[in-house]
C-alpha positions in Angstrom: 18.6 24.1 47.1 21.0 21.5 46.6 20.2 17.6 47.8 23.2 15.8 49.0 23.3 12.3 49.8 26.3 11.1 52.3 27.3 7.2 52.2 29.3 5.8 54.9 29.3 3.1 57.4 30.8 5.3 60.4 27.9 7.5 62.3 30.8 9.6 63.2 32.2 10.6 59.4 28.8 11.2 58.6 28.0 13.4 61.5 31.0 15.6 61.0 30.4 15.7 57.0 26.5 17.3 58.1 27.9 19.3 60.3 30.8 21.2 57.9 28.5 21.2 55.2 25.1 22.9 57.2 27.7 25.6 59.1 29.2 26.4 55.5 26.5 26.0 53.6 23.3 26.9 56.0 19.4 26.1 54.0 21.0 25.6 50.6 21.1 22.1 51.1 19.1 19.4 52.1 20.8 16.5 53.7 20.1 12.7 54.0 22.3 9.7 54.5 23.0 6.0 54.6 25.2 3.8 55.9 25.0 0.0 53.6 25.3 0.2 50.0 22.1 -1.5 50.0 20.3 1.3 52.1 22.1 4.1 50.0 20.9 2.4 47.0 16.9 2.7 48.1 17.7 6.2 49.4 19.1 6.8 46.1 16.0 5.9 44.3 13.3 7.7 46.7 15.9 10.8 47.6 17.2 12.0 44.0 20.2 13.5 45.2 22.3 16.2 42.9 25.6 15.2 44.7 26.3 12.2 46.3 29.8 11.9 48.8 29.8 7.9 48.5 32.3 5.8 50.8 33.9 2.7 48.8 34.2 0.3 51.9 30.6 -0.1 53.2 29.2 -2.9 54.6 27.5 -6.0 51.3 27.4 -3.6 48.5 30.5 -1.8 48.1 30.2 2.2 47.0 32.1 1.3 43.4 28.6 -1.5 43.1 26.4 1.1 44.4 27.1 3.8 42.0 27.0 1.9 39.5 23.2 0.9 40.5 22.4 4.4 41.8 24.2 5.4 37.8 21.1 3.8 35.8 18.6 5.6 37.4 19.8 9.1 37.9 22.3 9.8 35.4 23.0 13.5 36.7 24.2 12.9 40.1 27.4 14.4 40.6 29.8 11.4 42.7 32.3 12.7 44.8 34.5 9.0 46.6 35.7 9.3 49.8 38.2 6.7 51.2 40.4 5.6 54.2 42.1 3.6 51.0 44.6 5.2 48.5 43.5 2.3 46.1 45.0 3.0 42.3 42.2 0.7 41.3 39.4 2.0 42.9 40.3 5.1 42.1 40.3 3.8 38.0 37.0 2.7 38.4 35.8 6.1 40.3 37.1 7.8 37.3 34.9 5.6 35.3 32.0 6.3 36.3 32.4 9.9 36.1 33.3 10.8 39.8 34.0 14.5 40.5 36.8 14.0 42.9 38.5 11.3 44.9 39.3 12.2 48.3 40.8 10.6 51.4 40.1 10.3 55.3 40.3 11.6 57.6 38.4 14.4 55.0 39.6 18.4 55.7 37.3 20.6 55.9 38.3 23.1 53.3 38.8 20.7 50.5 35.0 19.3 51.2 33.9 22.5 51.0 36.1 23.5 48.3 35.2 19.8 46.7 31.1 20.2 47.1 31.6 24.0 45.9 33.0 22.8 42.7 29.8 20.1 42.7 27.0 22.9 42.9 28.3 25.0 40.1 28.4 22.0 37.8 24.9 21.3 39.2 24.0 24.6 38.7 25.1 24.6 34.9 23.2 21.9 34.0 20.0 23.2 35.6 20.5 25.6 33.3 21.0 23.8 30.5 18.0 22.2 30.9 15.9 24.8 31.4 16.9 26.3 28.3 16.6 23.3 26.7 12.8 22.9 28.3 12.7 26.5 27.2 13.5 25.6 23.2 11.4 22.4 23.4 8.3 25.3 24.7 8.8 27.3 21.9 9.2 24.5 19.7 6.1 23.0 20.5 4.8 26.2 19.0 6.8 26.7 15.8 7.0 23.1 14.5 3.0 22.6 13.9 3.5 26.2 11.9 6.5 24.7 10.0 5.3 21.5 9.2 1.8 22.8 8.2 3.8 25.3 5.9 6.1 22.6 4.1 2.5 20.2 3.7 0.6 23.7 2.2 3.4 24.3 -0.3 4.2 20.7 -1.7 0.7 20.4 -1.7 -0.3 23.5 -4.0 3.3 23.6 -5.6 3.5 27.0 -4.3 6.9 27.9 -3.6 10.3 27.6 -5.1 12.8 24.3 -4.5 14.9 26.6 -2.4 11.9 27.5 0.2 11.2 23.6 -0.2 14.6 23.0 1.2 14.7 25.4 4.0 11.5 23.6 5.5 13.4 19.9 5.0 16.6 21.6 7.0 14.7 23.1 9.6 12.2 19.8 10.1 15.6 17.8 9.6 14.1 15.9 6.4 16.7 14.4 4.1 14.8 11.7 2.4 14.2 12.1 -1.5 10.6 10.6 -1.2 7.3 10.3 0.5 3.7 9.6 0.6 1.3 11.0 1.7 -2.1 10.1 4.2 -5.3 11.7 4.0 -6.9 11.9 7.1 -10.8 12.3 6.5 -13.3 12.6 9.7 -17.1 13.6 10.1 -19.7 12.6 12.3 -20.7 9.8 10.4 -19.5 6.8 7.6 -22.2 6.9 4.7 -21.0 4.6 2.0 -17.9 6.4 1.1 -19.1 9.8 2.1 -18.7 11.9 5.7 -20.9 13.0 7.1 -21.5 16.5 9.1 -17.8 17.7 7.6 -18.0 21.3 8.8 -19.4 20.8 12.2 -16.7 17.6 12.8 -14.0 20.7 11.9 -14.9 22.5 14.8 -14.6 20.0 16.8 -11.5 18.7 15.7 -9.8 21.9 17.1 -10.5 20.4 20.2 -9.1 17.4 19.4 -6.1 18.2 17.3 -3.2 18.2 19.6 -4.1 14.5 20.2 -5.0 14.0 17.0 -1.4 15.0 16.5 0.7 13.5 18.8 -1.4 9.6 18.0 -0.2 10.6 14.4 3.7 10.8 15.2 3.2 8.1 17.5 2.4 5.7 14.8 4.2 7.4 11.7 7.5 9.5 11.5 5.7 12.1 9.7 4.6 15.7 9.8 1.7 16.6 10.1 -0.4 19.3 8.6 -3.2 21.4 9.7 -7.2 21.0 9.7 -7.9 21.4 5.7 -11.7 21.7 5.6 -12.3 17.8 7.3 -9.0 16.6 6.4 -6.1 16.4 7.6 -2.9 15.8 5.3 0.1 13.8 6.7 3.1 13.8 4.9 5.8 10.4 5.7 9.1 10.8 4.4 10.6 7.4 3.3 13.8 6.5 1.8 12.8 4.4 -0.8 11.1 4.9 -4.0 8.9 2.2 -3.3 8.0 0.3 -0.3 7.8 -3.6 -0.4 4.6 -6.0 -0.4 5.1 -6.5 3.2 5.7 -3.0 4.2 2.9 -2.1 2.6 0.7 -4.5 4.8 2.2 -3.4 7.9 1.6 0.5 6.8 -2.3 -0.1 6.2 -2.4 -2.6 9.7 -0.7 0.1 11.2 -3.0 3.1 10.0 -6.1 0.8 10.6 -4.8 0.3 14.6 -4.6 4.1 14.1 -7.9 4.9 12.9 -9.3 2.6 16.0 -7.2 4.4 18.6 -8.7 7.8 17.2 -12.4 6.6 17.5 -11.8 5.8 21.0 -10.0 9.1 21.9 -12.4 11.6 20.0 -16.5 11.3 19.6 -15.3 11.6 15.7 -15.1 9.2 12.7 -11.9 8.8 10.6 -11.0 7.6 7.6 -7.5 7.5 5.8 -6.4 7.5 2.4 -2.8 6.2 1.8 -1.0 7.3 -1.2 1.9 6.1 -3.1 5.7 6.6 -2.7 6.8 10.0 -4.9 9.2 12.4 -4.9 9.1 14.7 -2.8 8.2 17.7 -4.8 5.4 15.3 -6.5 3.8 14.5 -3.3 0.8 16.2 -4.4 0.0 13.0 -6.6 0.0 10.9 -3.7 -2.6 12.9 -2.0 -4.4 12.8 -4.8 -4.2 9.2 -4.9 -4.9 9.1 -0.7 -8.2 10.8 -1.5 -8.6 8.8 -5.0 -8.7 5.5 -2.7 -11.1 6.6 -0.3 -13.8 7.8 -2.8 -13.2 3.7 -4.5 -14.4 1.9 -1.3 -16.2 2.4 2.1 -13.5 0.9 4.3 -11.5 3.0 6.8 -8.4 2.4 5.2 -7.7 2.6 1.6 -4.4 2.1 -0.1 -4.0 3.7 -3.5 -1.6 0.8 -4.8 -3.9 -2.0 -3.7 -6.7 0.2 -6.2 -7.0 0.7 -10.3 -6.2 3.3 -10.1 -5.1 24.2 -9.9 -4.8 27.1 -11.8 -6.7 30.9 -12.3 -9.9 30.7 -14.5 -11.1 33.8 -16.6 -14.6 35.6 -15.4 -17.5 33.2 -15.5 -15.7 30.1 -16.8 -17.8 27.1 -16.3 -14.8 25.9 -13.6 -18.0 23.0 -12.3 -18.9 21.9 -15.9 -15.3 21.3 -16.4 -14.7 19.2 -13.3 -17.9 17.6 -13.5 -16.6 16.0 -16.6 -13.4 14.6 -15.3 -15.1 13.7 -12.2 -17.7 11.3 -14.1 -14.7 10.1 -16.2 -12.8 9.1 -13.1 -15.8 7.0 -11.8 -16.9 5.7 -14.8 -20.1 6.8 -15.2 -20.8 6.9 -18.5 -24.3 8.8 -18.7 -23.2 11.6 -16.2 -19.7 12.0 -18.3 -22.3 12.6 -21.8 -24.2 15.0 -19.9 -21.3 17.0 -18.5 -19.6 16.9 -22.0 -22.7 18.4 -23.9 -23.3 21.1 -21.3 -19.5 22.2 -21.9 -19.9 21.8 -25.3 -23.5 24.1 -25.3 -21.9 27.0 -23.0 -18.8 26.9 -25.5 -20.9 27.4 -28.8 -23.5 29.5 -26.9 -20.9 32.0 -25.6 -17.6 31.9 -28.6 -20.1 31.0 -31.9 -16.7 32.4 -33.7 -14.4 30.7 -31.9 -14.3 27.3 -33.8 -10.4 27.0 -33.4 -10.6 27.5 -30.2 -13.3 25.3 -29.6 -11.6 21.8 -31.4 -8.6 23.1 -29.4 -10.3 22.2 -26.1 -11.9 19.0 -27.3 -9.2 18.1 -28.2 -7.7 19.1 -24.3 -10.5 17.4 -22.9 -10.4 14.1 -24.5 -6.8 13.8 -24.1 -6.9 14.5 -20.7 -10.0 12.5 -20.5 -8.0 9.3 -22.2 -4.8 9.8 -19.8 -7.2 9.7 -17.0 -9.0 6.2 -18.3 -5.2 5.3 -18.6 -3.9 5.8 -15.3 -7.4 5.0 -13.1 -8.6 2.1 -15.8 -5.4 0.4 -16.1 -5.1 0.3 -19.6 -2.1 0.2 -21.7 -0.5 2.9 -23.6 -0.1 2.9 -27.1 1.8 5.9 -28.8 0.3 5.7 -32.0 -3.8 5.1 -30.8 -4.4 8.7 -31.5 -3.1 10.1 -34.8 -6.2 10.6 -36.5 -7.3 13.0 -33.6 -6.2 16.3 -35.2 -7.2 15.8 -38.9 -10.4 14.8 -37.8 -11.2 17.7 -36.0 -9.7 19.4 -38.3 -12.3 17.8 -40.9 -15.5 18.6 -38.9 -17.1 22.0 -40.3 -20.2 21.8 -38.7 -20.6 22.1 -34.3 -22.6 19.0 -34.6 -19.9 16.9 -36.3 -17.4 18.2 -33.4 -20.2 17.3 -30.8 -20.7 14.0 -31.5 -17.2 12.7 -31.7 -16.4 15.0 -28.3 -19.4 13.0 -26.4 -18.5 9.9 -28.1 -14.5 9.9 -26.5 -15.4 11.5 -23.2 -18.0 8.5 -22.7 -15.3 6.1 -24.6 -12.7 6.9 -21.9 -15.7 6.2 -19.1 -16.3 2.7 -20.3 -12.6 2.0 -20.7 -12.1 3.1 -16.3 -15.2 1.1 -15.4 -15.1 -2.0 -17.4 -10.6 -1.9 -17.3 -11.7 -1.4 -13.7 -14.1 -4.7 -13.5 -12.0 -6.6 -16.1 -8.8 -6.1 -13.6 -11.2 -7.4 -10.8 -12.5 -10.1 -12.6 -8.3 -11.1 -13.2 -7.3 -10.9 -10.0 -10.5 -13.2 -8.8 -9.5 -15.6 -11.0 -5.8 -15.9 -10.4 -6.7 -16.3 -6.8 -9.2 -19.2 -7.7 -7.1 -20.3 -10.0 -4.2 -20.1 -6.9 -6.9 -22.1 -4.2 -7.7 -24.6 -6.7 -4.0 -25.7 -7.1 -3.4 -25.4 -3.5 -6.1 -26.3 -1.5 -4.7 -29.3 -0.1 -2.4 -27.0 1.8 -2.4 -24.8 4.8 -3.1 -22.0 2.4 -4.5 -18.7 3.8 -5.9 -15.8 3.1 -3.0 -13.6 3.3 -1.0 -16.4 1.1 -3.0 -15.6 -2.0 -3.2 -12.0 -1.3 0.4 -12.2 -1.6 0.2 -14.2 -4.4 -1.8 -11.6 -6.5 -0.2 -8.5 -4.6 -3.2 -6.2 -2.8 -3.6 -5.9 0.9 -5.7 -9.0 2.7 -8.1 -6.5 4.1 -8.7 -5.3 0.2 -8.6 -8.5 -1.4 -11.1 -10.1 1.1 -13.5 -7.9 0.4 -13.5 -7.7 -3.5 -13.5 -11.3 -3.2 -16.5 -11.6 -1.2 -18.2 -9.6 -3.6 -17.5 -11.5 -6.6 -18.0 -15.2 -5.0 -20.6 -14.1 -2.3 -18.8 -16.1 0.3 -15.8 -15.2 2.2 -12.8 -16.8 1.7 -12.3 -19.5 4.4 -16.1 -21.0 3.2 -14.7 -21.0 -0.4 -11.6 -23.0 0.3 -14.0 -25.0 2.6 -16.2 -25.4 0.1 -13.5 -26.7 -3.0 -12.1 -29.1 -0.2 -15.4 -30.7 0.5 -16.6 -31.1 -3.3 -12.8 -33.0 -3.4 -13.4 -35.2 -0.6 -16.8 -36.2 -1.3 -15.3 -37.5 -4.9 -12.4 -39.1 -3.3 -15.3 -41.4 -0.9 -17.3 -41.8 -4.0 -14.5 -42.9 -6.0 -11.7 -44.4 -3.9 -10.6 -47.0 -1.1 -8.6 -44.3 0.5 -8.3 -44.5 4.1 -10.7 -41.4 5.7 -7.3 -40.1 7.6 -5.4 -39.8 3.8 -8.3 -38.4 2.3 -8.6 -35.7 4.8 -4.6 -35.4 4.3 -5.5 -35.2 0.6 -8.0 -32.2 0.6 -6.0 -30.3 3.3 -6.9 -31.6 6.7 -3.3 -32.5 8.8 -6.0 -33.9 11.8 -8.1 -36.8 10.8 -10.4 -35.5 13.6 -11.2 -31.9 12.6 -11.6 -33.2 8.8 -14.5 -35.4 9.9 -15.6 -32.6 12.1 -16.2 -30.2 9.1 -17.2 -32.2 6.7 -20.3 -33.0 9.0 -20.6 -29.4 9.3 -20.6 -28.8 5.7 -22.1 -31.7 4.2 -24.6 -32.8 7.0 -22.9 -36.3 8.0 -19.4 -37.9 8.7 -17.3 -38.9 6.2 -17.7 -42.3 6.9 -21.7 -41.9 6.6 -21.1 -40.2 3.2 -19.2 -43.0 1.9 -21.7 -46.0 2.8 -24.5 -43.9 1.1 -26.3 -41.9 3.4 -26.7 -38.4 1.4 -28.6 -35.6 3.1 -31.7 -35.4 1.5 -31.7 -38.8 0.4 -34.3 -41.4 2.5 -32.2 -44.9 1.4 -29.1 -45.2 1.0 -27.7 -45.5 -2.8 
């Protein structure tokens, strides 16, 4: 069925046009018509047509004005002009607009039909084009999830070779050198840091993952990969090494907008992890670091830059005394990372007595591996030569004991560097911002001016400041600014409106306004003596 639209101001030309075109062409069309360019424009909209014979000279809106209207909303419709006027410049602008054929009255039959013939096959071909290209998208739909899901699963366990890695980045049309990477956590509920109800929040999820999906690539241009236990790993190309102060904002706004739109679609709980810029073949770190972030704080999003940041195993191998160690070291818990180390330590002498070789050799693993972890998650600094007595004393040890106590004594030595490197680089950026608000406080500071100022997220800094102060950060500014102004009464003849100027306040108004909040009366009350508290006036 083809739906052909006539155009022309004379009933007659449009009767005889329906007439040659229904005796030639019988139930394979469908036929309506118009006879102002206005009218044809409407008809246009409602109608759809896939040809269109369009007059040039109609009444108001010529057919050269129309098409071009009738053009922004249906940019398939095949335009054939018909015109008592051989017009070379109508004509030019026909061409223009992509008209099929320009043809004159009075019109002969056989070159309409010959004319509207030539129309349907071109109609016909791109019906088919899209229908093959509907018929791609389909099977797309399918194989993209599988593709994406295979490129996350391989740069994720580093297992597959660069040139598989760059079959997945042609066929997902990835050219970028870096990414990061998202962590994507869910469960039923938020306990601290912890989900809760992980398994049974999976199965639900496959309900939910198609929408999970597509609210993922609506926010991100990333690939998305598929339900790993109750996480899902989302992988964002980027063409940067790293991203600015700014960007970084926007990407933890954005995922928090995310996380919101989620809750309201599914009856699950998210959280996400947001890792640092890496190559791409190292993107593994950054979902580390997406993961690291989350198990550091209970918000929903966690950025691993705004924080301080597998192989086969023989038969029986302790695998959970191992990572029980690295996971105390990595939180800093100094008492579980003493009793992890001397279980290891026990099941090593208990089961290789003769092995004592063996034994200082992975000591001496652990310790390293334990120190590089205190460097990287405490934020200390390297030094190359802090270790070079290492060797000769293990070495030096002949006893188990001996090699015990210094093993114990490093793993818990690298815990107390990640918790208290942790607290001291806290504590630092605390005081630079006080240290920031003090200076400034007589200026329309705010909160995300000093988080810029000592470079984490607002949402981050606000709450690590909160918890070193106990007040949020507007009270604290509030609070500086009404210790100044209450010396500035005290101890000057200022006028009130340039003390409130002085300590911050542009409107004289909403400076005496919250100093009566804060302080319990008006500025002016303050300054003659009466202090709250105080029965007479000093």
């Amino acid at each position: 069925m083809y739906k052909i639209m006539l155009a022309d101001d004379e009933g007659i030309v449009i009767d005889a046009m329906k007439f040659i075109i229904e005796k030639e062409f019988g139930d394979e069309c469908e036929i309506a018509f118009a006879k102002t360019g206005r009218s044809v424009i409407e008809l246009a909209e409602q109608f759809r047509p896939d040809i269109a014979i369009m007059d040039i000279q109609m009444p108001g809106i010529n057919g050269i004005e129309a098409m071009k209207e009738i053009r922004q909303t249906n940019n398939n419709v095949i335009f054939i002009v018909s015109s008592a006027y051989d017009k070379f410049d109508y004509a030019a602008q026909a061409i223009r607009l992509g008209v099929l054929e320009y043809i004159t009255k009075p019109l002969e039959r056989t070159k309409l039909v010959s004319v509207l013939r030539n129309a349907m096959e071109l109609v016909d071909k791109e019906r088919r084009r899209r229908s093959n290209d509907l018929l791609v998208k389909e099977k797309l739909e399918t194989v993209v999830p599988i593709i994406e899901s295979g490129l996350i699963y391989n740069l994720l366990l580093q297992d597959t070779w660069t040139e598989d890695i760059d079959n997945y980045k042609t066929m997902l049309g990835i050219e970028t050198k870096y990414a990061y990477m998202i962590a994507l956590i869910y469960g039923d509920a938020k306990e601290g840091n912890h989900m809760t109800n992980a398994v049974g929040s999976s199965v639900k999820m496959q309900k939910y993952y198609k929408e999970v999906r597509e609210v993922l690539k609506d926010r991100f241009p990333c690939i998305v990969g598929t339900v790993i236990g109750n996480k899902i790993p989302v992988l964002v190309p980027v063409t940067e090494e790293n991203i600015s102060y700014a960007e970084r904002i926007e990407l933890i706004d954005n995922a928090r907008a995310m996380i919101r739109l989620l809750q309201q679609k599914t009856d699950i709980i998210f959280r996400a992890g947001i890792g640092g810029v890496r190559e791409l073949h190292r993107v593994s770190d950054s979902y580390n670091a997406a993961i690291g972030a989350l198990s550091m704080t209970t918000g929903s999003v966690a950025h691993s830059d705004d924080l301080p940041i597998g192989c086969a195993y023989e038969k029986d191998y302790p695998v959970h005394m191992e990572s029980a160690i690295f996971d105390a070291v990595e939180k800093g818990a100094v008492n579980d990372a003493a009793l992890a180390a001397t279980a290891y330590f026990d099941w090593m002498t208990k089961n290789n007595p003769d092995s004592m070789m063996e034994i200082r050799t992975k000591v001496l693993e652990f310790t390293l591996f334990a120190e590089r972890t205190a460097y990287l998650k405490g934020g200390m600094t390297y030094q190359f030569g802090s270790r070079q007595d290492y060797l000769p004393s293990l070495m030096g040890f002949m006893h188990p004991e001996e090699i015990r106590n210094w093993f114990v004594n490093k793993i818990t030595e690298a815990c107390r560097n990640v918790s208290g490197k942790r607290a001291e680089k806290s504590n630092h950026i605390i005081e630079q911002a006080k240290e920031y608000i003090h200076k400034n406080f007589n200026k329309d500071i705010s909160l995300d001016d000093v988080s810029r100022v000592v470079n984490i997220s607002p949402y981050y800094f606000s709450k690590i400041f909160k918890e070193d102060t106990g007040v949020n950060f507007i009270d604290y500014v509030t609070g500086i600014r009404m210790e100044k102004a209450k010396e500035l009464l005290i101890n000057s003849e200022c006028p009130m409106k340039e003390i409130g100027t002085m300590v911050g306040y542009a409107d004289p108004n909403y400076f005496s306004r919250s100093f009566k909040k804060n302080v319990g009366v008006t500025p002016t009350e303050f300054k003659e003596g009466k202090i709250p508290g105080r029965e007479e006036p000093v």
